[in-house]
C-alpha positions in Angstrom: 53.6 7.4 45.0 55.3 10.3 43.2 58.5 8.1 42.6 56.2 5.1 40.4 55.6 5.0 37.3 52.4 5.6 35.6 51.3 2.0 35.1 51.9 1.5 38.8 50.1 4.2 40.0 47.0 3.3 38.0 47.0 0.0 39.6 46.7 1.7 42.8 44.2 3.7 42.4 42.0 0.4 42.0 43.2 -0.1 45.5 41.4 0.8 48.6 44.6 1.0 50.7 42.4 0.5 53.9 40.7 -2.1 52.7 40.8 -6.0 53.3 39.9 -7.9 50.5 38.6 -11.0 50.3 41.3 -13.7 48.8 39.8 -14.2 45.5 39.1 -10.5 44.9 42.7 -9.9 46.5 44.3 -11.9 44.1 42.7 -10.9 40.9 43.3 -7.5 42.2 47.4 -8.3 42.3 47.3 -10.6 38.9 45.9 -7.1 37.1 48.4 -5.1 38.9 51.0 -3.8 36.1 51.6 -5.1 32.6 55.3 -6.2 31.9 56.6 -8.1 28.9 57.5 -11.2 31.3 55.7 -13.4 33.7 55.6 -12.0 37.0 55.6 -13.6 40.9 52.3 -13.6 43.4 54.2 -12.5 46.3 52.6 -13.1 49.7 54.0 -11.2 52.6 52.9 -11.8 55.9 53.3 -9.7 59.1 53.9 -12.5 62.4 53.3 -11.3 65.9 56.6 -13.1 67.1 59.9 -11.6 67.9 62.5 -13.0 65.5 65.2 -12.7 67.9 64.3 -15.1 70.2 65.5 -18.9 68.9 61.9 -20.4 69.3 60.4 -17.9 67.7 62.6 -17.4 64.8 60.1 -18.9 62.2 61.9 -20.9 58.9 60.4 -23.8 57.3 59.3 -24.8 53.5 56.3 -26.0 52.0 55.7 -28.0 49.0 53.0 -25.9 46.7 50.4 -28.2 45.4 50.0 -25.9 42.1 53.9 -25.0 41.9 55.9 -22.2 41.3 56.2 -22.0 37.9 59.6 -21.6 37.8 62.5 -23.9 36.3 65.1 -24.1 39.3 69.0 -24.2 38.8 69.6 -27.0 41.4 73.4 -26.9 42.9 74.0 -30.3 45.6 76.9 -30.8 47.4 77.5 -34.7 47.5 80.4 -37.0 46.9 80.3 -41.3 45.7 77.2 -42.5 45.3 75.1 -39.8 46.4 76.8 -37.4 43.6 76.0 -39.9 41.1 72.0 -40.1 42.4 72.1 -36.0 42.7 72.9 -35.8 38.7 70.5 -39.0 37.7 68.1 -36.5 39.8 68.8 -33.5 37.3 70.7 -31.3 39.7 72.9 -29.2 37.9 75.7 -28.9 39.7 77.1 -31.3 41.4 80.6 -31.2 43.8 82.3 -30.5 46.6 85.3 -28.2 46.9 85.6 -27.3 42.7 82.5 -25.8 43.4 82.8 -24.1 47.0 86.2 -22.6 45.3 83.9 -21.4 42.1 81.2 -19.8 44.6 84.3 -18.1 46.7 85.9 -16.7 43.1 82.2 -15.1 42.8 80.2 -17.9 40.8 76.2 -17.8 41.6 74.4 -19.3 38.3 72.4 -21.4 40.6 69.0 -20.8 42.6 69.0 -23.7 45.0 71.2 -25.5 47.2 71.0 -29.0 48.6 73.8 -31.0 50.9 74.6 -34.2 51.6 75.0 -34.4 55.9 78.8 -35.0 56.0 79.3 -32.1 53.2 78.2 -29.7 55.7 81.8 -29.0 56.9 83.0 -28.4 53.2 79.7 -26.1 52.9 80.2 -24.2 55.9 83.2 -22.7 54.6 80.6 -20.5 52.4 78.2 -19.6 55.2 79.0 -16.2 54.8 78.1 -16.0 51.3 75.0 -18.2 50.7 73.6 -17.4 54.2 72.6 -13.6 52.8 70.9 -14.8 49.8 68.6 -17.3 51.2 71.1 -20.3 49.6 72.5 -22.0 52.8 71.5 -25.7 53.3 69.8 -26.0 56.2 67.7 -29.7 57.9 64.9 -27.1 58.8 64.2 -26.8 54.9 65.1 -30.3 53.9 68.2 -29.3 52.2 70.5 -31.0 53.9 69.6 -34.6 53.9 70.9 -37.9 51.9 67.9 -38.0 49.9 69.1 -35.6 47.3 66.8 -37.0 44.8 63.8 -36.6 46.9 65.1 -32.8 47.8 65.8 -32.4 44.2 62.1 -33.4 43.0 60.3 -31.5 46.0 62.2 -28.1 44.7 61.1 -28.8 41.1 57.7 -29.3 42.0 56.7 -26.4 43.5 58.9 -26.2 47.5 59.2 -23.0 48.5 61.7 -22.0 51.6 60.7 -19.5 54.1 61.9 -17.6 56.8 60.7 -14.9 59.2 63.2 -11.3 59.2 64.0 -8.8 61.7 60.8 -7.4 61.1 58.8 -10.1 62.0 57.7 -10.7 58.4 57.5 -13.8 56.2 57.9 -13.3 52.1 57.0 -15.9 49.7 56.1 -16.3 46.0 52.3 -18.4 45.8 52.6 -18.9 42.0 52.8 -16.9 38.6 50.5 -13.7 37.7 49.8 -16.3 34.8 48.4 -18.6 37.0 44.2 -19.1 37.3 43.0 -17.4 41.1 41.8 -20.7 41.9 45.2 -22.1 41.2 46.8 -18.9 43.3 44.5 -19.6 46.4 45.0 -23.7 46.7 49.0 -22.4 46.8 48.1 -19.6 49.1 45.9 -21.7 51.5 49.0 -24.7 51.5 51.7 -21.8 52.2 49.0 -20.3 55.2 47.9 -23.6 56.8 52.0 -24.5 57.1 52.7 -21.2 58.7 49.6 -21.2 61.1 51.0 -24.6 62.1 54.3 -23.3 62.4 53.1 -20.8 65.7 55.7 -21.0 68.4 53.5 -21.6 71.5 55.8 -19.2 73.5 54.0 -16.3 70.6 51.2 -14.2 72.4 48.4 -12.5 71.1 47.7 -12.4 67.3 50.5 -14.8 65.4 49.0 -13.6 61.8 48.8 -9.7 62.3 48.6 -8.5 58.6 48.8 -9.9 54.8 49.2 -8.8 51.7 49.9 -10.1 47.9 51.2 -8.4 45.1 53.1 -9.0 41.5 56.7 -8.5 41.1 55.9 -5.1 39.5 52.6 -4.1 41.3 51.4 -2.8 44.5 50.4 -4.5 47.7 46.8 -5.5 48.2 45.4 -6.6 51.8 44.0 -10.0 52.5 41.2 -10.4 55.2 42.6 -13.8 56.9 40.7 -15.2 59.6 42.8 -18.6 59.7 45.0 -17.8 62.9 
């Protein structure tokens, strides 16, 4: 504790640390977590009894938040003819093919998301070694690779958040904005939930949804009692 700040460190002492809270409580407990001059993320992280490094078990999907994200996304497809011309009528805003893997090689990244048309994929493989680390590489699992840019394009701006489990076994994903109401907060947490819990790889054993916790960008992590496994 020694190594946060004040503000931080009065937030957790709010905290029972061996406590599961109830979701509403738990999220007004993470939404008063430490002040900051900007807007922060509702972060849920969730601890999966499955062992990532096994194929069926390696858990990635995306859900579509009923409440959004509150955040304005910076929406890079890869398309060519037609599909490049629906991809910019959809508000992407980038759209290319190799001008733009060559940008991203010579170390451009003013973009958050990534969506490919099918038969880009070769011309977007070439940068698997960079998007891949930062969550950016189109994949059919998430719906970003798929000729229905617009549709990809209008799911991301409306609240889809993509998800995958680490070598840890846990999931992280943002449920909203500290500015958001709790009741706003929980319908996104509840959608993001119910798509995990259907998500359980039936070759898992024991407990699939072992621990979970929320917190702001800035704050500490507060325990959720979930009973939906």
């Amino acid at each position: 504790m020694a190594r946060h700040g004040k503000k931080y460190r009065a937030a957790a002492e709010k905290i029972d640390r061996n406590q599961r809270y109830a979701l509403e409580e738990a999220l007004q407990l993470a939404k008063g977590g430490v002040e900051t001059k900007f807007d922060q993320s509702l972060d849920v992280a969730v601890k999966l009894g499955v062992d990532p490094r096994k194929a069926d078990q390696n858990i990635r999907g995306s859900v579509v938040l009923p409440k959004g994200t509150g955040k304005k996304f910076r929406v890079l497809v890869f398309a060519k003819g037609e599909k490049e011309t629906e991809a910019k009528e959809a508000g992407a805003e980038f759209v290319g093919g190799d001008d733009l893997v060559k940008k991203i090689q010579d170390g451009w990244f003013e973009f958050d998301r990534v969506v490919a048309t099918p038969d880009m994929m070769g011309t977007v493989g070439k940068l698997g070694k960079v998007l891949g680390p930062r969550g950016l590489m189109p994949n059919p699992k998430t719906g970003t690779v798929t000729f229905d840019v617009a549709e990809a394009i209008r799911q991301i701006q409306a609240g889809k958040v993509d998800f995958r489990v680490d070598k840890a076994g846990i999931v992280h994903a943002s449920v909203g904005k500290a500015s958001f109401s709790v009741e706003d907060l929980a319908e996104n947490f509840k959608e993001f939930m119910g798509t995990l819990v259907k998500m359980k790889p039936s070759t898992a054993k024991g407990v699939y949804i072992r621990g979970v916790s929320l917190s702001s960008t800035m704050g500490p992590g507060v325990k959720v009692a979930y009973t939906g496994n």
